[in-house]
N, C-alpha and C positions, 0 to 999 in steps of 0.2 A: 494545589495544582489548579490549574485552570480550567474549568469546565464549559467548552464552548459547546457542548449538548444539550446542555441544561440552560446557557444563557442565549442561542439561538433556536424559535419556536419554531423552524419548517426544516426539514431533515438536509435539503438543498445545500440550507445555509450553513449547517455544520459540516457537511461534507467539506463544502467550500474554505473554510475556515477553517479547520483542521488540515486540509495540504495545502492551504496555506503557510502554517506554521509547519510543517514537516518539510515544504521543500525548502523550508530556510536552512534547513541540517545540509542541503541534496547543495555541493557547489560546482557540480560538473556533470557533464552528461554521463559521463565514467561512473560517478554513484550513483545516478540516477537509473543507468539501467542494470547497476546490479542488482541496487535496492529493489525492481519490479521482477525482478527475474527469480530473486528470494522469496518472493511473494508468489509469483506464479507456480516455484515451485512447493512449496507450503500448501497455495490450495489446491492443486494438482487433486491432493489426497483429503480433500476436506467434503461438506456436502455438494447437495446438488447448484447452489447456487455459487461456491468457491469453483465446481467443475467446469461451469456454465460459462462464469469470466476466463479462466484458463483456455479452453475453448476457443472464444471468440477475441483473445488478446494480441491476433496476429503474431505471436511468434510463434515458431515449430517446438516441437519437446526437445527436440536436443539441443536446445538455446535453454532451456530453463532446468530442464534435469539436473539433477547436481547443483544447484548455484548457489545454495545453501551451505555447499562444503567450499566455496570459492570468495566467501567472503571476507571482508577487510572493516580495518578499525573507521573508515571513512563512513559505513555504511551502519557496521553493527556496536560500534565503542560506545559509549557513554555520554557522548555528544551525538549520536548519527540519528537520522531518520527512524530506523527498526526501534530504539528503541522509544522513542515519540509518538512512535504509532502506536504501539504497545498498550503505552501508560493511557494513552487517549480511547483508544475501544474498549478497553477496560472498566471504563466509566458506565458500557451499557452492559447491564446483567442477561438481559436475550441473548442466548446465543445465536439465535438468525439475525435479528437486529445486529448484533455486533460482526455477523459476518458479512451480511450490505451494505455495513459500514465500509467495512475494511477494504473490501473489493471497489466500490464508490470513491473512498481517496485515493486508491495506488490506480484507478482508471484515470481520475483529475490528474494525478502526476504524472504520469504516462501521456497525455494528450499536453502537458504543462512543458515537459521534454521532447515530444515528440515521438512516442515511443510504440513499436511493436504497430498495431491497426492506425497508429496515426502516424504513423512515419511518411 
């Protein structure tokens, strides 16, 4: 697998480069905001800095609640985004590191679509 964590030195850049390659999976606005809305609801319940993005991601909760149970082969299959992301945060063993990660892509993708605070 690819490891653009380890082959880009400033955190910036792998942010960058990883939704990069993530939103290659994303082919319409349709997965792209369900794919953020899985995500916002995922970290809903995660720490303080997973609450912090949910938070401040411009959408309301009943936009994101549930949308974990609403998803589709576009988004979660074996070709989609979810699981791209996955495999790529994976690569960092912090679990804080790995959740500024996570929050830091699906923000790139979200402003990349236009999405939720950048709409």
């Amino acid at each position: 697998m690819f490891n653009f964590f380890k082959r880009n030195n400033n955190a910036e850049g792998s942010v960058s480069a990883a939704a990069k390659l993530i939103n290659q999976k994303i082919n319409s606005k349709r997965v792209a905001l369900q794919f953020a809305l899985e995500e916002l609801d995922a970290a809903r319940q995660g720490n303080a800095t997973a609450v912090n993005f949910v938070n401040n991601s411009g959408f309301e909760p009943n936009e994101y609640i549930g949308a974990m149970n609403n998803s589709f082969e576009e988004v979660d299959g074996p070709n989609g985004p979810q699981l791209m992301l996955l495999n790529h945060i994976m690569t960092v063993s912090n679990m804080d590191a790995r959740v500024k990660l996570r929050v830091a892509i699906v923000d790139n993708i979200m402003q990349e679509w236009k999405l939720g605070k950048y709409s």
